[in-house]
C-alpha positions in Angstrom: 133.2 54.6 -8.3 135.1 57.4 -7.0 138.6 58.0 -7.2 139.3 57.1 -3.2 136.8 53.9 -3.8 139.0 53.1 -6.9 142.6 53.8 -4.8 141.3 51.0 -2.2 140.5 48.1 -3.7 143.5 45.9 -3.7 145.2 47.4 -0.9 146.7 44.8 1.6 145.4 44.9 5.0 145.9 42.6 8.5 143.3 41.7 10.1 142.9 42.9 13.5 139.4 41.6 14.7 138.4 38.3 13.1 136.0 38.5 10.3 133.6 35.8 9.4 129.5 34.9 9.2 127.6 36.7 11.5 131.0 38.7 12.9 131.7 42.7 12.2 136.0 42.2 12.0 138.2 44.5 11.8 141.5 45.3 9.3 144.2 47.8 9.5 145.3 48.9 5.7 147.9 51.2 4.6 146.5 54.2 3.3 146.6 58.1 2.5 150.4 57.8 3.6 149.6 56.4 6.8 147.5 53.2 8.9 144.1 53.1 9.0 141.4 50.6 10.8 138.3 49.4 8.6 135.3 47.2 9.5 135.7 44.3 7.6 133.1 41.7 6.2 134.4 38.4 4.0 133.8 38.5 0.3 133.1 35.4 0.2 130.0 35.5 3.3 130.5 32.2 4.4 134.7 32.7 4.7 136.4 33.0 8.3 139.3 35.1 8.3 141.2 35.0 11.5 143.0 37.5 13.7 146.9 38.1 12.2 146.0 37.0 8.2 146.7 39.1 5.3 144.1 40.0 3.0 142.9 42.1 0.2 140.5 45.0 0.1 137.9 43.2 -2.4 135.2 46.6 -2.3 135.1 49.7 -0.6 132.0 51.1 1.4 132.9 54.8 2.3 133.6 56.2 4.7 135.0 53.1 6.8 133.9 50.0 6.1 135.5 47.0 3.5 135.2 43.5 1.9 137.7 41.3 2.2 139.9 38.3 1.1 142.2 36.5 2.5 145.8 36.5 0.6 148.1 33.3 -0.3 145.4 30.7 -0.1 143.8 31.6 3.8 
């Protein structure tokens, strides 16, 4: 795991696309001092995350690309 892989995992995002089974999602997360948008997949595949819910970056898939979970229950 690189350093930037390392530096992401955890970070908060919002999700900006929903994410679920079957659907590429997308999450903005604050990073590098600034706002970035991922594609996001669940970590859990079967979870659906919907538009507007805070989650955590679970892994990192350079250069753009995350896995998910939803924070404070869903």
């Amino acid at each position: 795991m690189t350093m930037d892989e390392a530096s992401m995992v955890g970070l908060m995002g919002r999700v900006t696309g929903t994410i679920g089974p079957g659907l590429v999602g997308e999450v903005i997360v604050r990073v590098r001092g600034g706002a970035e948008h991922f594609l996001a997949y669940p970590a859990a595949g079967t979870e659906r995350i919907e538009r507007g819910t805070m989650v955590t970056v679970v892994e990192y898939l350079p250069p753009r690309t995350v896995y998910v979970a939803a924070m404070y229950g869903g």
